[in-house]
mmCIF file as Biopython writes it, N, C-alpha, C and O atoms, coordinates in Angstrom:
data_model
#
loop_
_atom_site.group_PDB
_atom_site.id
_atom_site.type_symbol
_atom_site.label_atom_id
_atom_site.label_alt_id
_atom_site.label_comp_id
_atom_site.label_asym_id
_atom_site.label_entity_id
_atom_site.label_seq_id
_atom_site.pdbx_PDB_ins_code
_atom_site.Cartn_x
_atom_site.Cartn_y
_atom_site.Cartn_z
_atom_site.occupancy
_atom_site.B_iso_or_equiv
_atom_site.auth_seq_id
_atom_site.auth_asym_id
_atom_site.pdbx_PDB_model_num
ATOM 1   N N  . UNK A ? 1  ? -16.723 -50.551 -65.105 1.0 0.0 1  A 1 
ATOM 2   C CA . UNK A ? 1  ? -16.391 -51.907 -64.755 1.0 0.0 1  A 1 
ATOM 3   C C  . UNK A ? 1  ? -16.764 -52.808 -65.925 1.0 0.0 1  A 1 
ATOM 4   O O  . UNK A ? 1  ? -17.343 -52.375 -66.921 1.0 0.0 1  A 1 
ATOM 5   N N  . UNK A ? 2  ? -16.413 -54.066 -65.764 1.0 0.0 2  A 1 
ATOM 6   C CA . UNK A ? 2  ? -16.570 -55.002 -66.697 1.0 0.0 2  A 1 
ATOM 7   C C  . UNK A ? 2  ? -17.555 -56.110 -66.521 1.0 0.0 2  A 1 
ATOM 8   O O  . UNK A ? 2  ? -17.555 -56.590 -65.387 1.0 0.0 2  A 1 
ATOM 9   N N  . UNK A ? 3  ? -18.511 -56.703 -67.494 1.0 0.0 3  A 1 
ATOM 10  C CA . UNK A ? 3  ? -18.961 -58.238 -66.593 1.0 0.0 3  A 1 
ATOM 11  C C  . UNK A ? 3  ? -17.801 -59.278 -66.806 1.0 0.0 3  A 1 
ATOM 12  O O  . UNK A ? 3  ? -17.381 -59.248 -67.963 1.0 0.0 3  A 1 
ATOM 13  N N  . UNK A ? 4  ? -17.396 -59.867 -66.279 1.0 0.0 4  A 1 
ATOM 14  C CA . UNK A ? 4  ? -16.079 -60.725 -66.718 1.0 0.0 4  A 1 
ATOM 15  C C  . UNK A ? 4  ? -16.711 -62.151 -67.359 1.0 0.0 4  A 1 
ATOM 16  O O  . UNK A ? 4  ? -16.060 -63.038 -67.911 1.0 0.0 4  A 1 
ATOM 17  N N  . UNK A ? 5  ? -18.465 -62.109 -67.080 1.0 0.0 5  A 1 
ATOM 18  C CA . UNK A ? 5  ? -19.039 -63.219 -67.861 1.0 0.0 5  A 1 
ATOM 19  C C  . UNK A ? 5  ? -19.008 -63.143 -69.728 1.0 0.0 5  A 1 
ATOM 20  O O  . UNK A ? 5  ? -18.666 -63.996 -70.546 1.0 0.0 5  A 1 
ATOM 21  N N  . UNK A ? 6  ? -19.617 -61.485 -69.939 1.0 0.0 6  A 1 
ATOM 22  C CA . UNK A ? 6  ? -19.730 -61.351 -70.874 1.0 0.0 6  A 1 
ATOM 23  C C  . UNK A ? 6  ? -19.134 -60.338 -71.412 1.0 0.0 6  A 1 
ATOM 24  O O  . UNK A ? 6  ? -19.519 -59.839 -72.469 1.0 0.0 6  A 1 
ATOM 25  N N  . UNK A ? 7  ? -18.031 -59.882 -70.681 1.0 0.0 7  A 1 
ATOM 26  C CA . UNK A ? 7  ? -16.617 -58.816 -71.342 1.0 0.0 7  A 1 
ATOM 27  C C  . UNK A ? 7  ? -17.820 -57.161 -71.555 1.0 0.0 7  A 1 
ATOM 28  O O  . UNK A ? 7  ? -17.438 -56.154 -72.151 1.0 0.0 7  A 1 
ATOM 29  N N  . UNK A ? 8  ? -18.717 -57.254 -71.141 1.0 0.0 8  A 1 
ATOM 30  C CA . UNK A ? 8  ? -19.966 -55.762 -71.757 1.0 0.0 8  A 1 
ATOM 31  C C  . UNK A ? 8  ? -19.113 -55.384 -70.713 1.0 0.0 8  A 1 
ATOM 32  O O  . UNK A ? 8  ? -18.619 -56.084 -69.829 1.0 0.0 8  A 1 
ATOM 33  N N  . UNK A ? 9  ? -18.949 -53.578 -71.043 1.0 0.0 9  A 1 
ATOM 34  C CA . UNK A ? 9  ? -18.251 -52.774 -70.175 1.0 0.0 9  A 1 
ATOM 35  C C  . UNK A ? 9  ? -19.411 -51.785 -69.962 1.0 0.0 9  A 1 
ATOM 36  O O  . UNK A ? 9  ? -20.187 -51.555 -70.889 1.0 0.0 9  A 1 
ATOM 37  N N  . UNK A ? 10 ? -19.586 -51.014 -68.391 1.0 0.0 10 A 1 
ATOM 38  C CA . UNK A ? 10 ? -20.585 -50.792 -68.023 1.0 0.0 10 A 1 
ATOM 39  C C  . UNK A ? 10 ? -20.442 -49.580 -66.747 1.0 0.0 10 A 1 
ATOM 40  O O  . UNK A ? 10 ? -19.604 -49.773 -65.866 1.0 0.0 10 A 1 
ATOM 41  N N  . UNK A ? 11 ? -21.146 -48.572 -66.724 1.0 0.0 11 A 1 
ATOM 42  C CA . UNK A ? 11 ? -21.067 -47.633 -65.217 1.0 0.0 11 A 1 
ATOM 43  C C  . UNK A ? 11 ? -21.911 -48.490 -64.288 1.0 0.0 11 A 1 
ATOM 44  O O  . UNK A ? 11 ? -22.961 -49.078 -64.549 1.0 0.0 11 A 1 
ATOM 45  N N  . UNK A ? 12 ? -21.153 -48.431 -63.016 1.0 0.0 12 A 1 
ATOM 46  C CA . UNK A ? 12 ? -21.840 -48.672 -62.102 1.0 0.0 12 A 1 
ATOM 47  C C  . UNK A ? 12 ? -23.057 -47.964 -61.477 1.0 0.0 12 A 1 
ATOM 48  O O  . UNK A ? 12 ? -22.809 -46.903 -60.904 1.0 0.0 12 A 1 
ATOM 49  N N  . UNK A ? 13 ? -23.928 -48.253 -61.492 1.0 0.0 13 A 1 
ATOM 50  C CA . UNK A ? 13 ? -25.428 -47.777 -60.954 1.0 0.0 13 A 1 
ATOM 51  C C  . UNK A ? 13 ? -25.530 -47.614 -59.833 1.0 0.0 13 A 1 
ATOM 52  O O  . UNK A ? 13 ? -26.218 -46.676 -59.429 1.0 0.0 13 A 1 
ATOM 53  N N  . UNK A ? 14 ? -24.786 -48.594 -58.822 1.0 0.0 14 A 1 
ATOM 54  C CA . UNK A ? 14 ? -25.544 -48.451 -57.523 1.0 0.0 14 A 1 
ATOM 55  C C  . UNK A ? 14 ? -25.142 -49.653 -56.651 1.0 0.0 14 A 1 
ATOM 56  O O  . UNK A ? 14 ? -24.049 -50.104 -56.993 1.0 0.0 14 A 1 
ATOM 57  N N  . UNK A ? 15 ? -25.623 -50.194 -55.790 1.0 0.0 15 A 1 
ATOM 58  C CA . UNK A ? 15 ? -25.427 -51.687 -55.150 1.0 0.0 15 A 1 
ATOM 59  C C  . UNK A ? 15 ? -26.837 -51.870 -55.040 1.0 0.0 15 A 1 
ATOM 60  O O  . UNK A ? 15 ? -27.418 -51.107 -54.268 1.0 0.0 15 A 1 
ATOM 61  N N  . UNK A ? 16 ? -27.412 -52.604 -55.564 1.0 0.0 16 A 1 
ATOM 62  C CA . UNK A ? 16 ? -28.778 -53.256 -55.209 1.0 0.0 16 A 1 
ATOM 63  C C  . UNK A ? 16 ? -28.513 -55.155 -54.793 1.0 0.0 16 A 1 
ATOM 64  O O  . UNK A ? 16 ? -28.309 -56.071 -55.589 1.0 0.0 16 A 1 
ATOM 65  N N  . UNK A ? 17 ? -28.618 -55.203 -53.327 1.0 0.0 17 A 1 
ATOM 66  C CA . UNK A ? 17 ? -28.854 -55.994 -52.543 1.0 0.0 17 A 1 
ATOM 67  C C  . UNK A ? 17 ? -27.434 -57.049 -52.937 1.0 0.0 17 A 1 
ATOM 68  O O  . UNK A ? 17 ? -26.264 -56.959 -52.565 1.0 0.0 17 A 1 
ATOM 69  N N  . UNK A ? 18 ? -28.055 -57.957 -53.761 1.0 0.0 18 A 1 
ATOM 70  C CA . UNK A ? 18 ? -26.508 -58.818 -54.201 1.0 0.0 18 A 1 
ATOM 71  C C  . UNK A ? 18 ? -26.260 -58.978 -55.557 1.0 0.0 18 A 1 
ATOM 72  O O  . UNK A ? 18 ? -25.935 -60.083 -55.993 1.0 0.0 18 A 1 
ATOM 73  N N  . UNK A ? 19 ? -26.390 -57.865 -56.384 1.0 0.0 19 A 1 
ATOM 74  C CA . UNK A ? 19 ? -26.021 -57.643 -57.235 1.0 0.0 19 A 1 
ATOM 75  C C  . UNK A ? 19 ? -26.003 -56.128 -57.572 1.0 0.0 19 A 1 
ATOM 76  O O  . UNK A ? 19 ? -26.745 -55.279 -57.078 1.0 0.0 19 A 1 
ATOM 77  N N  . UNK A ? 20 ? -24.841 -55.893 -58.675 1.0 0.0 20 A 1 
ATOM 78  C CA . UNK A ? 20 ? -24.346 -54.617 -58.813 1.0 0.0 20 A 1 
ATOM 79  C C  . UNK A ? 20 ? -24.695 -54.105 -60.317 1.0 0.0 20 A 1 
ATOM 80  O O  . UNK A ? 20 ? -24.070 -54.415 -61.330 1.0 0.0 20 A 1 
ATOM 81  N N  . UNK A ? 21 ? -25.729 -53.328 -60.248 1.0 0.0 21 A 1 
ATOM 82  C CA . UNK A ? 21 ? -26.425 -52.646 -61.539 1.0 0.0 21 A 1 
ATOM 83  C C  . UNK A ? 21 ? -25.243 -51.507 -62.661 1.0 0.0 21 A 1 
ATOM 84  O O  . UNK A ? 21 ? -24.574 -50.490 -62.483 1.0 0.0 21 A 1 
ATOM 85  N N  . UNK A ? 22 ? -25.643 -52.766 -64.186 1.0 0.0 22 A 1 
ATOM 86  C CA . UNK A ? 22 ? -24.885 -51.713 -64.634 1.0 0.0 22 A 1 
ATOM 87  C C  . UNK A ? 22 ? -25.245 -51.038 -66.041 1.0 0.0 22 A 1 
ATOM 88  O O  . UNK A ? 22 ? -26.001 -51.698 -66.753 1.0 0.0 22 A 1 
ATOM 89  N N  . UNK A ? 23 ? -24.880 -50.031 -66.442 1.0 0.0 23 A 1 
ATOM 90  C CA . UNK A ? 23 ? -25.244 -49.818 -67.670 1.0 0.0 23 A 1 
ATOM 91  C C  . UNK A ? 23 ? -24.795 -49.264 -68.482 1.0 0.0 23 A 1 
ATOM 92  O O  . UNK A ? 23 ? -24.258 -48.203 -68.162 1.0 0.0 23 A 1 
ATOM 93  N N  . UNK A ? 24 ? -24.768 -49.724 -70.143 1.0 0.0 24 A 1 
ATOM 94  C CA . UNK A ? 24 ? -23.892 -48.883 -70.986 1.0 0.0 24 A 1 
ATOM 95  C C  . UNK A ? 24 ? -23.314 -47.998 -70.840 1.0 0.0 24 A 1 
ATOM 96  O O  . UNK A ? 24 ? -23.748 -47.235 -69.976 1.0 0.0 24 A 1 
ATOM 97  N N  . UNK A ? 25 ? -22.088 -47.605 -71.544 1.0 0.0 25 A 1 
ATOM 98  C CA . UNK A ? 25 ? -21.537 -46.437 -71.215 1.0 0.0 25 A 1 
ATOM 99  C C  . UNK A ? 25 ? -22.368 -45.169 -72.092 1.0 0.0 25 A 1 
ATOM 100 O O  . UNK A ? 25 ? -22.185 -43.998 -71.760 1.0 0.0 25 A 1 
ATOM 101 N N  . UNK A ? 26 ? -23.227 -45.503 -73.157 1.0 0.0 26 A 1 
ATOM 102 C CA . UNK A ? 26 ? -23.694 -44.705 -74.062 1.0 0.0 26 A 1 
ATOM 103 C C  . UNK A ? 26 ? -24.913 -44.892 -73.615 1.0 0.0 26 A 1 
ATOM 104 O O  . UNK A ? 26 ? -25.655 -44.627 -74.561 1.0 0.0 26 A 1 
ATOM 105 N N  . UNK A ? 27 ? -25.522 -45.194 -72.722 1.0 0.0 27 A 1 
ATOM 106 C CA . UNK A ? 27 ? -26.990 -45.034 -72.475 1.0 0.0 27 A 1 
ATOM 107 C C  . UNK A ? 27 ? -27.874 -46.483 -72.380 1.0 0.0 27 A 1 
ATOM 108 O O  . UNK A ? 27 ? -27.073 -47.343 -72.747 1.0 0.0 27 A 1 
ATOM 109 N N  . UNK A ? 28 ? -28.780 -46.943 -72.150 1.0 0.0 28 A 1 
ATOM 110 C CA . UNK A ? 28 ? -29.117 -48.055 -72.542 1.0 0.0 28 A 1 
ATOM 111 C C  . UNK A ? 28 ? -30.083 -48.490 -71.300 1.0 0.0 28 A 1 
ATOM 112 O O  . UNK A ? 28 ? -30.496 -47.736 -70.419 1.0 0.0 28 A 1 
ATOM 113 N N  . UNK A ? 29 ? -30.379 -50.076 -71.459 1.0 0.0 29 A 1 
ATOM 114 C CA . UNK A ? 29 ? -30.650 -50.548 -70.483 1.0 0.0 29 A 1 
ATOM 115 C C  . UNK A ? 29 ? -29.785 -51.125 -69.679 1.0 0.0 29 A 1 
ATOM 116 O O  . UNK A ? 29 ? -28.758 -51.496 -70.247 1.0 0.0 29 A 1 
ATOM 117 N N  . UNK A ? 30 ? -29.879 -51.412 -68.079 1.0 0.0 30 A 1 
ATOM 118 C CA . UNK A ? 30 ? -28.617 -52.103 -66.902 1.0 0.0 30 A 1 
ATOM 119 C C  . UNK A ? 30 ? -29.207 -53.172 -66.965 1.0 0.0 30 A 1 
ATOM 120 O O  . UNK A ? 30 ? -30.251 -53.619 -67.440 1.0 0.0 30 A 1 
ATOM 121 N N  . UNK A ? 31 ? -28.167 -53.583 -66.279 1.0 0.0 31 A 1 
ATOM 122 C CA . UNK A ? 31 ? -28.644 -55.551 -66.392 1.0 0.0 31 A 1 
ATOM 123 C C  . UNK A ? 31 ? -27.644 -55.655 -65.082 1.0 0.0 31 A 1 
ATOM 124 O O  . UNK A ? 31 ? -26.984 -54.662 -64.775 1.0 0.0 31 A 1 
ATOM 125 N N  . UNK A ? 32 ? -27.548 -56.828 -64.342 1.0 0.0 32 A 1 
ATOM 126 C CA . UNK A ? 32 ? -27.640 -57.189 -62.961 1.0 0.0 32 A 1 
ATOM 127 C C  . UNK A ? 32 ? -25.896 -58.077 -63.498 1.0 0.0 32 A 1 
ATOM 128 O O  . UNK A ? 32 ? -25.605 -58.733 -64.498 1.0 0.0 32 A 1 
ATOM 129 N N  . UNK A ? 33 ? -24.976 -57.604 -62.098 1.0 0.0 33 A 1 
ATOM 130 C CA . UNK A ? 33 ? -24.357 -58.480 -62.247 1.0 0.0 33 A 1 
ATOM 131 C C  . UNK A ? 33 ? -23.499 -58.816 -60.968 1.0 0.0 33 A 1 
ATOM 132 O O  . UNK A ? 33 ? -22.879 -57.917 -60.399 1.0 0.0 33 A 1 
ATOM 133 N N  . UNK A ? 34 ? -23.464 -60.279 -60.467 1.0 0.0 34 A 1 
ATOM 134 C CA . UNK A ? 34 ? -22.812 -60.534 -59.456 1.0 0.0 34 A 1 
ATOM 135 C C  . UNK A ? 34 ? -21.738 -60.001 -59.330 1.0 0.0 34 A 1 
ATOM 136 O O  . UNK A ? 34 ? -21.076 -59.838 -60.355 1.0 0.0 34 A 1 
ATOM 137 N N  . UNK A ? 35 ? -21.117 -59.481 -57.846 1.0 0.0 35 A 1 
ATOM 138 C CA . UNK A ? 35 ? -20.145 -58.815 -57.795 1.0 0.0 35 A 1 
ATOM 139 C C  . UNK A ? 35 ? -18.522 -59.802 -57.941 1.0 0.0 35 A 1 
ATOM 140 O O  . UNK A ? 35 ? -17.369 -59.425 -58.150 1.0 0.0 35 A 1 
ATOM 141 N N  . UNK A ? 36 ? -18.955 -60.787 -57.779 1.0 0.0 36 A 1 
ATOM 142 C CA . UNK A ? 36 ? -17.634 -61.761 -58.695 1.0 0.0 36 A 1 
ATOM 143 C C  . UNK A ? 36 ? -17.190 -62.058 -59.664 1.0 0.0 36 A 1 
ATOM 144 O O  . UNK A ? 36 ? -16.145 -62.515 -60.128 1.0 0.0 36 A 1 
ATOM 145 N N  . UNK A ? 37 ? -18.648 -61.566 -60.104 1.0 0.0 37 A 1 
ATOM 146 C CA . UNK A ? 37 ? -18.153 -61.644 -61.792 1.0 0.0 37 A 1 
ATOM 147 C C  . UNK A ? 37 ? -17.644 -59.678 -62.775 1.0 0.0 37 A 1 
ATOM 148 O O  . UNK A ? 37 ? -17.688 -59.394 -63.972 1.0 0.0 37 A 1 
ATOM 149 N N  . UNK A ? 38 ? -17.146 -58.621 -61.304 1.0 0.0 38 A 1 
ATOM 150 C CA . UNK A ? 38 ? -16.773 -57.806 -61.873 1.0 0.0 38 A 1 
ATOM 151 C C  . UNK A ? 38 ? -15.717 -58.168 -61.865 1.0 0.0 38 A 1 
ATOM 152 O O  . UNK A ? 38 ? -15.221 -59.045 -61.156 1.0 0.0 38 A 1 
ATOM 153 N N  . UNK A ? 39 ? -15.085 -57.320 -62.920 1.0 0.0 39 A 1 
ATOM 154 C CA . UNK A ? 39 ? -13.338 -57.062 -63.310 1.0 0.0 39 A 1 
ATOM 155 C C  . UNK A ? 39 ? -12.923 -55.562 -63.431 1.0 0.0 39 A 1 
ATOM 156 O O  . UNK A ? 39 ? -13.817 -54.720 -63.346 1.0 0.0 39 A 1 
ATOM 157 N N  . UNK A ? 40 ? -12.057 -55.296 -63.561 1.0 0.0 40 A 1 
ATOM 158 C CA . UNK A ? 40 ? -11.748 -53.607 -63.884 1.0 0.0 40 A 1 
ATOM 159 C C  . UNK A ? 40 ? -11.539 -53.789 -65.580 1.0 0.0 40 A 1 
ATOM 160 O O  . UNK A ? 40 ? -11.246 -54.921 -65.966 1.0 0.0 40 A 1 
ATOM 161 N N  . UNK A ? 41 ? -11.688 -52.669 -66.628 1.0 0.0 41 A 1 
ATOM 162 C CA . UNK A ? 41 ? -11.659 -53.588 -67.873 1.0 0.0 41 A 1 
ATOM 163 C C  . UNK A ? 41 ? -9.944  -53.231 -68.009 1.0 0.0 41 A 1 
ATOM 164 O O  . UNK A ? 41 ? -9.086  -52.812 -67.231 1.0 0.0 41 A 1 
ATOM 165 N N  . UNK A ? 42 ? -9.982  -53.667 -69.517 1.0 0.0 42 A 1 
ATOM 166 C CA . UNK A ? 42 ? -8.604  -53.345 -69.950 1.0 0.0 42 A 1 
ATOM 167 C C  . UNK A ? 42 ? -8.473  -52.083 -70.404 1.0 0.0 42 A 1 
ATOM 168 O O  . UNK A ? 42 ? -9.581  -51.667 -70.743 1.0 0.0 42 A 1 
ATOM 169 N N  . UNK A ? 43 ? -7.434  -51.110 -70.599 1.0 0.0 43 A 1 
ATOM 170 C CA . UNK A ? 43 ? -7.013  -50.182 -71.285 1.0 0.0 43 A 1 
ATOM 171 C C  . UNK A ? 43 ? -7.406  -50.061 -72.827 1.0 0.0 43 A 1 
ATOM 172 O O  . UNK A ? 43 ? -7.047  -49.017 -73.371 1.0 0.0 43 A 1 
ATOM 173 N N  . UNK A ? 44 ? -7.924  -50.760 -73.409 1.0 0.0 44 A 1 
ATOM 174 C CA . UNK A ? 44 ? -8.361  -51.029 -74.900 1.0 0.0 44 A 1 
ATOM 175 C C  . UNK A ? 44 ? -9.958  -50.527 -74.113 1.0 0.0 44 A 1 
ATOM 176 O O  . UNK A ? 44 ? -10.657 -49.513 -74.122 1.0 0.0 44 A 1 
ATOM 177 N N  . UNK A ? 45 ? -10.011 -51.848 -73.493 1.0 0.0 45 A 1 
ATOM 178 C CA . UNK A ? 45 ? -11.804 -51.400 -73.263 1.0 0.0 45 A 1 
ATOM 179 C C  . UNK A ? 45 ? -12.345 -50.198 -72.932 1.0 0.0 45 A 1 
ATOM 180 O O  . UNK A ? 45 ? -13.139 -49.595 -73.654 1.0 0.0 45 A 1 
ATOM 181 N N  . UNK A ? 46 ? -11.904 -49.773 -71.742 1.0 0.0 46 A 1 
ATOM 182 C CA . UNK A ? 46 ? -11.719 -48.515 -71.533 1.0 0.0 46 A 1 
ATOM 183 C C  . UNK A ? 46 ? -12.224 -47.245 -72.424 1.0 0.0 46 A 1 
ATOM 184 O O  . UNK A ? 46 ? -13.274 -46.603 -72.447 1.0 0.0 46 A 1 
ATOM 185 N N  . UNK A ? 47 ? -10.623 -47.157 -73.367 1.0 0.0 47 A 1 
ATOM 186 C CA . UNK A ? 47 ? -10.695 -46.175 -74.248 1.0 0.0 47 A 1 
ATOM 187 C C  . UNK A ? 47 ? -12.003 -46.581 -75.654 1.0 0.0 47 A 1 
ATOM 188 O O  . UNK A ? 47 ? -12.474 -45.738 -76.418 1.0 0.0 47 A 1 
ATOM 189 N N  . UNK A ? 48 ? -12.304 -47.938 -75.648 1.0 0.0 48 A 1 
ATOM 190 C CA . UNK A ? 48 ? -13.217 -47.734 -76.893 1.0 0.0 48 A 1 
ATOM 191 C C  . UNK A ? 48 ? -14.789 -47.131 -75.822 1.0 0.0 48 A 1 
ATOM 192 O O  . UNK A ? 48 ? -15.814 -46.552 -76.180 1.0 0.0 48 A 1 
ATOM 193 N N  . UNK A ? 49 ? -14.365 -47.562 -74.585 1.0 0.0 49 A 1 
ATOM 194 C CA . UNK A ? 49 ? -15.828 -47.190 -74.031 1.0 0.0 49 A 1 
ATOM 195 C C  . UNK A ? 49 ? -15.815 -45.207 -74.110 1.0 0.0 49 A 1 
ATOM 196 O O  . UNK A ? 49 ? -16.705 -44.372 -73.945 1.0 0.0 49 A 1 
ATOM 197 N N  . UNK A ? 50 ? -14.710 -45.130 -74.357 1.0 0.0 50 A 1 
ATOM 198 C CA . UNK A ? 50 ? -14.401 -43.720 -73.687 1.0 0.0 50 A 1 
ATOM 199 C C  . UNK A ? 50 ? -15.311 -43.069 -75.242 1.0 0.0 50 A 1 
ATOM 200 O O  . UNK A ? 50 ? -16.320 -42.379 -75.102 1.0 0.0 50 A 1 
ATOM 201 N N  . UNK A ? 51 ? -15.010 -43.264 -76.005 1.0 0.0 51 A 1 
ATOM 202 C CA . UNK A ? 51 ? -14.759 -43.075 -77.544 1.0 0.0 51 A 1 
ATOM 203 C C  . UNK A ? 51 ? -16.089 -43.418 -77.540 1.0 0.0 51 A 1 
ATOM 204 O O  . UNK A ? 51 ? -16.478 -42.261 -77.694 1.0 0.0 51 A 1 
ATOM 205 N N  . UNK A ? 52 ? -17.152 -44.079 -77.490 1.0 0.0 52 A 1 
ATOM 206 C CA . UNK A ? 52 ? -18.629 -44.977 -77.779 1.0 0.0 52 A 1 
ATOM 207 C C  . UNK A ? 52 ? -19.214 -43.550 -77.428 1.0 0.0 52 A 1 
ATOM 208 O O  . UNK A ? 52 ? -20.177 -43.175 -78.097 1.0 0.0 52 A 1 
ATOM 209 N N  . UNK A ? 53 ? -18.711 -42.706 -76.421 1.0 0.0 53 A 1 
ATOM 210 C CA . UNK A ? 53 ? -19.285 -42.165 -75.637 1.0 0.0 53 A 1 
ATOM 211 C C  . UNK A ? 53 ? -19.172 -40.682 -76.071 1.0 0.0 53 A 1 
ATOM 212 O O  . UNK A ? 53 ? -20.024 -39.846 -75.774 1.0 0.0 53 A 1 
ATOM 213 N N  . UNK A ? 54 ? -18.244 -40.459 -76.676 1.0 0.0 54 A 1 
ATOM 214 C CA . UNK A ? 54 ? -17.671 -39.237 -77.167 1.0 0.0 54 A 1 
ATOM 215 C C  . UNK A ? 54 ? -18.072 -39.003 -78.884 1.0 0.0 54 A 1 
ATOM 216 O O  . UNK A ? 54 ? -18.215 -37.934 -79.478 1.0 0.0 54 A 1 
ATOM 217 N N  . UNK A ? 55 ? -18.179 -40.286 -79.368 1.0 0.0 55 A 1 
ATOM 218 C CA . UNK A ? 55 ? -19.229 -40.178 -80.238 1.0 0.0 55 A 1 
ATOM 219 C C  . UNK A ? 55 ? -20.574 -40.047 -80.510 1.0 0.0 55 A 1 
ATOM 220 O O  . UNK A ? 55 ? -21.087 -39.529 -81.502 1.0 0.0 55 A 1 
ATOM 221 N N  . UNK A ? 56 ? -21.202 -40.644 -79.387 1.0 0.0 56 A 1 
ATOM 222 C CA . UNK A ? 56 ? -22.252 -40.720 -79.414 1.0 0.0 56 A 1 
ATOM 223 C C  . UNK A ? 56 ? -22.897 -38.785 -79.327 1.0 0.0 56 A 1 
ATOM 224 O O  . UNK A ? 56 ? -23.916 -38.309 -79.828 1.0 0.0 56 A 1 
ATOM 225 N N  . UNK A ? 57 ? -21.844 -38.120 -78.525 1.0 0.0 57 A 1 
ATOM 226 C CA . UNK A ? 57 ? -21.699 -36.690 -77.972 1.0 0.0 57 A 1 
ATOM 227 C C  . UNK A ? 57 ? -22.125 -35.585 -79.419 1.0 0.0 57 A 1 
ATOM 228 O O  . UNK A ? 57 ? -22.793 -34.553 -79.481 1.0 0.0 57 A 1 
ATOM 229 N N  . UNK A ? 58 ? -21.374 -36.395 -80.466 1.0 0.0 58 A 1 
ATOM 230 C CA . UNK A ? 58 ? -21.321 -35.371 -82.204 1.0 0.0 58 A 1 
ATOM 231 C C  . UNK A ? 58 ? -22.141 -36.090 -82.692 1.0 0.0 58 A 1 
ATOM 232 O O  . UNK A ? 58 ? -22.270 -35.921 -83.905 1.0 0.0 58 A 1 
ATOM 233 N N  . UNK A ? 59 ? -22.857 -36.947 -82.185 1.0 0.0 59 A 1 
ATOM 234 C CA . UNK A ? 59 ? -24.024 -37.968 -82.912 1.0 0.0 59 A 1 
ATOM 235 C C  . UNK A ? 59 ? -23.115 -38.688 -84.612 1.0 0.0 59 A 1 
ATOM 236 O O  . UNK A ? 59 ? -23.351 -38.489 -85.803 1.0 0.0 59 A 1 
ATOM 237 N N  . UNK A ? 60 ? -22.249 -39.389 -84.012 1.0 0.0 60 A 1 
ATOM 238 C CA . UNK A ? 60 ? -21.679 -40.298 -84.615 1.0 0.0 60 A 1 
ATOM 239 C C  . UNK A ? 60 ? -21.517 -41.596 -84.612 1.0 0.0 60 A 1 
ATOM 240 O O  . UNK A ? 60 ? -20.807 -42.131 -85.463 1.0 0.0 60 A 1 
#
């Protein structure tokens, strides 16, 4: 998913209470985000998240 505040693209964690935990696609720390402010991302976003991730895999 997306924050649509700050475009960071992110796995969903979980539902904690009224907000929806999320976190890098490559690892990281989650950070909290109202569920109005998700979006689904774009097809660009997506694939660079896909790619962040697949690099990170060959340590690139």
């Amino acid at each position: 998913m997306a924050d649509a505040r700050t475009d960071r693209i992110g796995r969903v964690m979980g539902n904690e209470g009224r907000y929806v935990p999320l976190r890098p696609p490559q690892g990281g720390k989650e950070w909290d985000v109202p569920p109005e402010a998700l979006r689904e991302p774009t097809p660009e976003e997506a694939l660079h998240a896909k790619v962040t991730v697949a690099n990170g895999r060959w340590g690139r």
